[in-house]
Each structure stands twice: as C-alpha cells, then as structure tokens.
C-alpha positions as CSV (number, residue, x, y, z in Angstrom):
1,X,-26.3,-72.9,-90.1
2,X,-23.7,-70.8,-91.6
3,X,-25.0,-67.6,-90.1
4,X,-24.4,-69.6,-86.4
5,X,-20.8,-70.2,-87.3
6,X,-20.4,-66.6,-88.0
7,X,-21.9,-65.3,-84.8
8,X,-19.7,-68.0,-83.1
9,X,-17.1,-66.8,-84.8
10,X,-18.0,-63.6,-83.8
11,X,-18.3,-64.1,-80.0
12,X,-14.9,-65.8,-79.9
13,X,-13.3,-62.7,-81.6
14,X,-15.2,-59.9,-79.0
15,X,-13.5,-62.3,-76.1
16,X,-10.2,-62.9,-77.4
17,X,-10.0,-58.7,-78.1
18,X,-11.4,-57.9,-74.5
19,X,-8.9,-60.9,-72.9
20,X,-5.6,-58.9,-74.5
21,X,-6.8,-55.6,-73.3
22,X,-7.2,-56.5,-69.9
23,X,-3.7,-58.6,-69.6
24,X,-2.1,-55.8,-71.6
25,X,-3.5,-53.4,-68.9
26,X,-2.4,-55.5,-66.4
27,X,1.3,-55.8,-67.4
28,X,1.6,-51.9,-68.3
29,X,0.4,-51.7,-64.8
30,X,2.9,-53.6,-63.5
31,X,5.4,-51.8,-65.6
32,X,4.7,-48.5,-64.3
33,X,4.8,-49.8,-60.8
34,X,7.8,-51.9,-60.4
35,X,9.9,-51.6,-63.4
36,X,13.1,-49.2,-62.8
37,X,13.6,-48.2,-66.3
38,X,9.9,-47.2,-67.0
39,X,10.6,-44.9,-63.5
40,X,13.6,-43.5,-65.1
41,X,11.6,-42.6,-68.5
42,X,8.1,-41.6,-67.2
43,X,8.8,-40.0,-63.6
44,X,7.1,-42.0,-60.5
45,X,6.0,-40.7,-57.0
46,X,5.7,-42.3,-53.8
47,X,4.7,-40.7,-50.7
48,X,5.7,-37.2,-50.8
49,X,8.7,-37.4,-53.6
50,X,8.4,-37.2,-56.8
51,X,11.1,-38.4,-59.1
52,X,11.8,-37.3,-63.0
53,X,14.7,-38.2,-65.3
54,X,17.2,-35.1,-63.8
55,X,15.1,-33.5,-61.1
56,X,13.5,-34.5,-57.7
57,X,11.1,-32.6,-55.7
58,X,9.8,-32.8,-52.4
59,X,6.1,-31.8,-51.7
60,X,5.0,-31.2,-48.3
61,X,1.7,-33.4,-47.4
62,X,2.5,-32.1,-43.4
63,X,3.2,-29.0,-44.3
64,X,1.9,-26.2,-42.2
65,X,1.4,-23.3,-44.3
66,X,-2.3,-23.6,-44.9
67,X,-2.4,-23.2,-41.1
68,X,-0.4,-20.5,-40.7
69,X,-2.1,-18.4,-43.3
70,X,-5.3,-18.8,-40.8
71,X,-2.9,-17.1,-38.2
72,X,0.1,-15.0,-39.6
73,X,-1.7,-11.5,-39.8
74,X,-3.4,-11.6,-36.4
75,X,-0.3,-11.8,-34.5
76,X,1.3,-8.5,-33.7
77,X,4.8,-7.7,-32.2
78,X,4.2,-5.5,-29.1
79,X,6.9,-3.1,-28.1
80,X,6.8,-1.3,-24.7
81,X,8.9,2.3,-24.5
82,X,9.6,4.2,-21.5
83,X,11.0,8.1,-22.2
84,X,10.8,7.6,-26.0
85,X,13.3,4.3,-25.2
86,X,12.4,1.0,-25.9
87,X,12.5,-1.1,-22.9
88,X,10.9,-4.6,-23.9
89,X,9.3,-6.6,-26.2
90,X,6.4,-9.2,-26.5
91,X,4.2,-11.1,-29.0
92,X,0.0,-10.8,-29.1
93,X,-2.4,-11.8,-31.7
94,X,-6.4,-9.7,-32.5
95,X,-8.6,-12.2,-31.3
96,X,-12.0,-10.2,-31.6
97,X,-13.5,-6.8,-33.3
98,X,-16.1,-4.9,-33.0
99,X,-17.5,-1.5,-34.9
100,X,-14.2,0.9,-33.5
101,X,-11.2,-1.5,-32.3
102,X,-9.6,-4.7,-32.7
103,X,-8.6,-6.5,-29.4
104,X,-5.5,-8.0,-28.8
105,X,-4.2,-10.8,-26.0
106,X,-0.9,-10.7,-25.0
107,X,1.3,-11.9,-21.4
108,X,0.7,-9.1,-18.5
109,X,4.5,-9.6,-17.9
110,X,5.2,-8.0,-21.5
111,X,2.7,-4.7,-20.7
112,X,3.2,-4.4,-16.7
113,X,2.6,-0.8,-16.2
114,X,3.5,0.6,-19.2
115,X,1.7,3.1,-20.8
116,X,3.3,3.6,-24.1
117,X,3.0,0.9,-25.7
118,X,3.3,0.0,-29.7
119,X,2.1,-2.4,-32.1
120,X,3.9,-3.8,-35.1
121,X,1.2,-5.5,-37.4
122,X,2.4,-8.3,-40.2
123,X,3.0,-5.9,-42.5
124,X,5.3,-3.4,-41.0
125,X,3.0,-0.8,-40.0
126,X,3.5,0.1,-36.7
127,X,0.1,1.8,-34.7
128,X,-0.1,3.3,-30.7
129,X,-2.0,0.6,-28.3
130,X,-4.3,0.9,-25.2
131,X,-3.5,-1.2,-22.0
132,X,-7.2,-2.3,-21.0
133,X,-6.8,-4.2,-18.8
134,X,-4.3,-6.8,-17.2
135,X,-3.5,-9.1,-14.2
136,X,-0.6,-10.6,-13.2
137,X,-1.8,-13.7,-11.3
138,X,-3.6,-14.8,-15.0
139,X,-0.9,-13.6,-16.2
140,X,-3.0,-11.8,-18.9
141,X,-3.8,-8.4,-20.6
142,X,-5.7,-6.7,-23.4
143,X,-4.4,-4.3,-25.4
144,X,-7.3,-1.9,-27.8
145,X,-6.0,-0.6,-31.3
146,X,-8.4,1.3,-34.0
147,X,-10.1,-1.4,-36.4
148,X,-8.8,0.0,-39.3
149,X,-5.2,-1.1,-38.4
150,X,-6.8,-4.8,-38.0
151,X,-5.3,-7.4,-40.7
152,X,-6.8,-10.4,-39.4
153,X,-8.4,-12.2,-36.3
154,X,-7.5,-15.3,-34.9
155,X,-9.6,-17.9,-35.1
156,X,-10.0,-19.7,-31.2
157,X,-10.0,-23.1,-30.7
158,X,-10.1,-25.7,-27.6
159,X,-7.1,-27.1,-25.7
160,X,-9.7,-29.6,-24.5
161,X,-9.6,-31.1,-27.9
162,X,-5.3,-31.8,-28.5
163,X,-3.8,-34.7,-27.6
164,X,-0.9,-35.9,-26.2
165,X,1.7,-35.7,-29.3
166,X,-0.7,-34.0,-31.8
167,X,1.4,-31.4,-33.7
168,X,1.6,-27.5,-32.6
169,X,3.2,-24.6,-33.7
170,X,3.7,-20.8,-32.4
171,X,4.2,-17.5,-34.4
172,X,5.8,-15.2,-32.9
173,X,8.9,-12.3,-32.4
174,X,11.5,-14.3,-30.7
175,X,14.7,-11.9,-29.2
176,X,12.6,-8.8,-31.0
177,X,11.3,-6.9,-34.0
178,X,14.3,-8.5,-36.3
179,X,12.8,-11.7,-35.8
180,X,9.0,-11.2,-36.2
181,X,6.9,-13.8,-37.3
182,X,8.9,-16.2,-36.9
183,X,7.0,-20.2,-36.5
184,X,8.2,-22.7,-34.4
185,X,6.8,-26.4,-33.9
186,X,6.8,-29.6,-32.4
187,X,3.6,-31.6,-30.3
188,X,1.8,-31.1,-27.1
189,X,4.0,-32.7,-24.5
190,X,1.6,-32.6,-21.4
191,X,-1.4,-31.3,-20.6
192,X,-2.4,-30.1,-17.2
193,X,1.1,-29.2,-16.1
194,X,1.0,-27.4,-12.2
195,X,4.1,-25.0,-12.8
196,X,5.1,-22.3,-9.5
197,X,5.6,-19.2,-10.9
198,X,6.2,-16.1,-9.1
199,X,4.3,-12.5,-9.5
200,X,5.9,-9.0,-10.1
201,X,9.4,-8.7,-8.7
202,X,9.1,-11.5,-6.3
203,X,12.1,-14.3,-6.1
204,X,9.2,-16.8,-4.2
205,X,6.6,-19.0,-6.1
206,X,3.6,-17.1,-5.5
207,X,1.0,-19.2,-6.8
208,X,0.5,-22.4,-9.4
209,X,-0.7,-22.2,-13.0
210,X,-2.5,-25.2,-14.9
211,X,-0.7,-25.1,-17.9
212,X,-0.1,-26.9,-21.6
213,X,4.0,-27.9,-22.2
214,X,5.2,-27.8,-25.2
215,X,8.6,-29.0,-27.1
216,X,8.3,-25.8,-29.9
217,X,11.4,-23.3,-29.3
218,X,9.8,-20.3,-26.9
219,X,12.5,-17.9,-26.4
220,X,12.4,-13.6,-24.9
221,X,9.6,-12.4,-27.1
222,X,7.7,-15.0,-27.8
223,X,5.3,-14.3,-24.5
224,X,2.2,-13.2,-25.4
225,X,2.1,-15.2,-28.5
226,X,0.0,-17.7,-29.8
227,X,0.0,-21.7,-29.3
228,X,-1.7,-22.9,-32.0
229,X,-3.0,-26.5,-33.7
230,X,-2.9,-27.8,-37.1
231,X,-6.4,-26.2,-38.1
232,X,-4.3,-23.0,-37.4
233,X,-6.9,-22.3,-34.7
234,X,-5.2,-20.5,-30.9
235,X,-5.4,-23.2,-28.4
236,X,-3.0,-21.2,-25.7
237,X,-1.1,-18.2,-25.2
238,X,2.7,-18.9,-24.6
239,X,3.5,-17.3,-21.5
240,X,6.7,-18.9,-20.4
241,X,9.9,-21.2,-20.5
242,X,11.6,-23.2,-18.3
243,X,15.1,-22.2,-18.4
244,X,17.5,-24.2,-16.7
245,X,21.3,-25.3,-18.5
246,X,20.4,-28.8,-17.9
247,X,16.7,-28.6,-19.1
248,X,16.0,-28.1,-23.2
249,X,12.8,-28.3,-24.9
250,X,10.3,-27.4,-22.4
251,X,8.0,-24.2,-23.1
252,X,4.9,-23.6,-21.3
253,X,1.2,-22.3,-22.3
254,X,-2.3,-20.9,-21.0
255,X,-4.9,-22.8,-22.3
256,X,-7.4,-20.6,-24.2
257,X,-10.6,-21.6,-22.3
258,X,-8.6,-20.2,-19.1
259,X,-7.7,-17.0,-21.2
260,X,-11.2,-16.1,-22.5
261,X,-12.8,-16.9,-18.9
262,X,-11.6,-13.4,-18.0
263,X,-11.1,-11.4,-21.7
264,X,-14.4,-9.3,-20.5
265,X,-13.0,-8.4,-17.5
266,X,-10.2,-7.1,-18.7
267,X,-11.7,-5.8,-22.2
268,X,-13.6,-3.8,-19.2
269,X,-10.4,-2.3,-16.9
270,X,-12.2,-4.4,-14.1
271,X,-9.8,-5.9,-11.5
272,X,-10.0,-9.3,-10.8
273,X,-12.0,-10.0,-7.5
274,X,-9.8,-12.7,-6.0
275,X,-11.2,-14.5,-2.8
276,X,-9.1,-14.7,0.0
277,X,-8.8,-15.8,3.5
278,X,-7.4,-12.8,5.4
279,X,-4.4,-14.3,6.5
280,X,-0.4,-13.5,6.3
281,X,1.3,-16.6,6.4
282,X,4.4,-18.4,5.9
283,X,5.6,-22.0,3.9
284,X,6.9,-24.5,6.7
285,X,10.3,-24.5,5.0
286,X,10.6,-20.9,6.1
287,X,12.5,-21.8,9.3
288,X,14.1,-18.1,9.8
289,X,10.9,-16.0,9.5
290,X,8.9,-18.7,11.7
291,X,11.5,-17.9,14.3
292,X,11.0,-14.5,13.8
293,X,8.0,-14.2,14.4
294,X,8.2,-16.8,17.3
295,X,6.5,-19.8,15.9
296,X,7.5,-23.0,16.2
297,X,6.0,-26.2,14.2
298,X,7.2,-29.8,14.7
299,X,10.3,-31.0,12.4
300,X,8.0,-33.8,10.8
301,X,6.0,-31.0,8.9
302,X,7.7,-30.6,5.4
303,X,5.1,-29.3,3.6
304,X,1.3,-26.8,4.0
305,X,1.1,-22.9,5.0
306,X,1.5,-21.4,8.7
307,X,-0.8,-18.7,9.6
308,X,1.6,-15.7,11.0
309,X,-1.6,-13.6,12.2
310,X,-5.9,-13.6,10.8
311,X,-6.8,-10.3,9.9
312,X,-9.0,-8.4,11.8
313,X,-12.3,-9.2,10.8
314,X,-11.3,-11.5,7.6
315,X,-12.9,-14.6,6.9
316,X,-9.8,-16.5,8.9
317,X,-11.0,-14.3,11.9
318,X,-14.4,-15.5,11.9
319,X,-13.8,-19.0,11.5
320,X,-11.4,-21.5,14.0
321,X,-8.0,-20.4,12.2
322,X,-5.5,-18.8,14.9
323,X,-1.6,-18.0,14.7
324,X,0.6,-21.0,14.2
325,X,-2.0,-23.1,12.8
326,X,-0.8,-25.1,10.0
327,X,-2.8,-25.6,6.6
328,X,-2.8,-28.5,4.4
329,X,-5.3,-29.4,3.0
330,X,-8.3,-26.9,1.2
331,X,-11.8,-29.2,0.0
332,X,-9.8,-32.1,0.4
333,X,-7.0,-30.8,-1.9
334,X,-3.2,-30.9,-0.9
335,X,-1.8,-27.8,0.0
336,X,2.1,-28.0,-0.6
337,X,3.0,-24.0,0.1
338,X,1.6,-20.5,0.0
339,X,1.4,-21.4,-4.3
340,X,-0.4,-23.9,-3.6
341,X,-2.8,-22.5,-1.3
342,X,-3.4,-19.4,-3.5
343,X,-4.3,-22.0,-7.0
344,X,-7.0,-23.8,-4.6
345,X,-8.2,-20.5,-2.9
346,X,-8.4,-19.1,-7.0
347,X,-10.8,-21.8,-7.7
348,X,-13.2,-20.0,-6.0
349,X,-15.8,-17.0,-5.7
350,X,-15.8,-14.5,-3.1
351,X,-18.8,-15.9,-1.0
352,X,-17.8,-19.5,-1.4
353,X,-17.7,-21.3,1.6
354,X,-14.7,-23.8,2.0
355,X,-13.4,-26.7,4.7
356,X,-10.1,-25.9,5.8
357,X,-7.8,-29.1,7.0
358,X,-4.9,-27.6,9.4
359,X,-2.9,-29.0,12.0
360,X,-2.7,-27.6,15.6
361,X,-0.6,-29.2,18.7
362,X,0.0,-32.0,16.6
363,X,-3.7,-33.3,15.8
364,X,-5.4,-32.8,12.2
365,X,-8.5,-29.7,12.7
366,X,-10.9,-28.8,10.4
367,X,-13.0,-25.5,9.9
368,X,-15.6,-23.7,7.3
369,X,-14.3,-20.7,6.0
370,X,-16.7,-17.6,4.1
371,X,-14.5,-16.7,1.4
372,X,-13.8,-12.4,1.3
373,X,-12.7,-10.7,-1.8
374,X,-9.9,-8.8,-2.0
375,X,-9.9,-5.0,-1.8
C-alpha cells in the first residue's frame, strides 16, 4: 500500500514538472514574439530586417546577385574603330565554345560593316574580334574571339517560359566603356510586341519584329546585351528602345529562341536566304510616288502594299499579280504596309507556296504564289 502512494506520488510530480515546462515555453514564446522590451534586449527579425539594440540591417531575400554571378563575365563591351578612331559602341555576351574560340551575340546595328572591331571582357582585358557573320533584318551578329580570352558563357534560357510581370534584369555598357557592366531591372511588360523598325540608313519601317518589352533602363550601348531572368539564364538580346519625350520606360528585346534559330548561320558567314515575291511596291499612304509612277487606288484603301512592277520572271510574274494590284492580306494574315508584308513573307521558306488576297478594280482577288529566294 505504501509503495502505491509513492508511485502516485510519483506520477503526479513527473506531470506537474512536464505541465511548467510547457506553459513556461509557451510564455517565453510569447515573450520573444510580441514583447517590445525583450525585442529591444535580444534583437528580432521580420521579413527581411533585422533589428539589434543600436544597429539595423537589411538583408536582401530578392536580391539578384546570385543571378548575376551566373551572367556578369560572359557579357563583353564591344567597341567598333574606324582609322584607329573609335566610332561606336555595343554590348554582347559568349554564349557557346568550342576547342579554339568563344562565340559571342551581339545587335548587327552595333558591328554593321566594321572590320575592326574590339572586345572588352569583365575584367579589363581588351582582345581583337571576328565579324562572322550578321544580318540586319534579325538584327543579329556573331562575333569569334580565341577561347583563352573566354571568362564565362552564358547560360540560355526560354522567353517561352516568363510571364507577364516576372522580374528581369540586363547587364550591360550603357553610353560606353565608363559604364560597363552596369545592371538594370524591372519585369517583362509584354510579350509578343509587333514593333516597325527600319533597316540600314532607311527613314521607312521596313519590316516588323516579334519582340519582348521591357520596363529595365536600355540606353546607347546597351544593344547587343543580354535580357535575362531571375535564374540568371539569357531569355533575349536587347536590341532597342523606344525613344520618344513623351514615352519613358519602354525597351525592347529578341527573344532567344528567335536568336539561336539562325546562330549557325551566321557562326557559318552564310547569308540569310530570305523568300520573296519579286515585286517593287509601294504602302497606299504613299500618295506622291503612286502618282509618280501613274497609279491610282480608290481613297477608301488606308492600309496593304501596291505592286509598282513584278519582276521579270519572279514568283509575282508567274502567278495573277500585275501593276496596281493591291495586297492585303498573306495566308489569311493582315497586311498593314510593305513591314508588314516583309514579317509574313519572313515566315516562310524559299519554295513555300502562299495565297495572296489583293484587291483589283475594286473587288477582293486571290492567287498562289511559289516563294523565290533572294539573290
């Protein structure tokens, strides 16, 4: 009997000991949590401050330096000279090597028939580059430099995978050397964006690129560079901004999938076989030259492309197209003006066959066209 009151006794001591531990841990808990004066003593944290006695410091949990450490010694400031003078300047990152060379991508527009051309690498040192290859309808162009000179390569992701307001950021050499590497950021804007752009020294939108927009700062130098998501992996290459006094915030990208489409091509010095028509023509807005050339269309027709003459034996020749003729639609597509006309045509392979919607003495035509290539 007495040894039953002992292990009662016992078993009432083991709960009462492991009751005041728990509402003791509870209460410290509490303490820690919600109780100013512990805060003040012991330091607390919430999200991503962290508060002591005399000091508070900010930690980063966005931060995107582990990114940029994927990217910062692939991109290269590329400097183009003409008689020993510098001329202009660009931005490209390595995005492949092999046993020899390291390969970089940069804007077309930065290299256009130069042939001394320099690259700046992350760490200062400067090397001589090869012009592979370039176009300027992509917009596009590789440059070769010996392997050894290589400090990183980029790693390529998909455009195809960002979102509308998922975060981006560029590297790049805004206004020049002085400000090399330099990171911008911000979130995708829109995707898919059909921006007229014009090629070489024209002053007319020559054709349409599919592009990415952006709200990261692009500014003179940045083209060529990098567009880039949070995995620090190349989704586009920046290529231009819309500049306008009353328009802030908008900059422009390739997306990568277009970009590497055509790296072998121009990894190879091959020219880009565009299909065409065979076909000079006009935009309907270009009331003077129609006159000129003594074509007349009715004043309800804002918008499609006026054949001026079909080439002799072009594809435009063969089929029902004539003089005068007015495109406007290609596959079923809307063709707005010669840009237009020239980002549906680009679609396409040489030997592609095509159904042409014009308009002739007022009444909607269509034809199959043969797509050429160009010479």
């Amino acid at each position: 009997m007495a040894k039953n009151k002992k292990d009662l006794k016992g078993l009432k001591l083991f709960f009462l000991m492991t009751f005041s531990f728990v509402i003791g841990g509870v209460v410290m808990f509490a303490l820690l949590k919600w109780t100013p004066l512990i805060n003040d003593v012991l330091g607390s944290s919430s999200n991503n401050t962290v508060i002591t006695k005399n000091k508070t410091q900010v930690y980063e949990k966005t931060s995107l330096k582990a990114a940029i450490d994927k990217i910062y010694d692939a991109v290269v400031v590329i400097s183009v000279y003409e008689n020993d003078k510098l001329q202009s300047t660009g931005s490209g990152f390595v995005y492949k090597v092999d046993n020899k060379y390291g390969y970089i991508l940069t804007n077309e527009h930065v290299v256009e028939d130069s042939k001394d051309i320099k690259v700046t690498m992350s760490n200062d040192e400067e090397t001589e580059a090869e012009k592979l290859g370039g176009d300027e309808y992509l917009d596009l162009a590789v440059l070769r430099i010996s392997k050894d000179k290589v400090k990183m390569v980029a790693n390529i992701g998909s455009s195809e995978e960002v979102n509308l307001g998922d975060s981006i950021f560029t590297v790049g050499a805004p206004m020049g050397y002085d400000y090399r590497g330099s990171v911008t950021s911000g979130v995708l804007s829109g995707k898919d964006r059909m921006i007229s752009v014009s090629v070489g020294n024209s002053s007319n939108d020559d054709w349409i690129m599919r592009v990415l927009q952006i709200d990261a700062a692009l500014n003179p130098g940045n083209s060529g560079g990098p567009l880039l998501n949070v995995n620090g992996e190349v989704i586009g290459v920046c290529s231009m901004k819309l500049v306008d006094s009353q328009i802030e915030g908008m900059g422009f990208a390739i997306p990568i999938e277009y970009a590497m489409n055509h790296v072998d091509s121009l990894e190879n010095g091959k020219k880009i076989e565009w299909p065409v028509l065979g076909i000079s023509m006009l935009n309907t807005t270009d009331t003077m030259n129609l006159y000129r050339n003594q074509i007349m269309i009715d004043d309800d027709i804002t918008e499609g492309v006026v054949i001026v003459k079909c080439e002799d034996d072009s594809s435009a020749a063969k089929s029902d197209l004539k003089k005068g003729d007015v495109i406007i639609k290609i596959d079923n597509a809307k063709v707005k003006n010669i840009a237009y006309l020239r980002y549906e045509l680009y679609q396409h392979q040489a030997g592609d066959t095509i159904e042409i919607t014009y308009i002739r003495d007022g009444k909607e035509h269509t034809t199959k066209v043969t797509l050429g290539k160009s010479s």
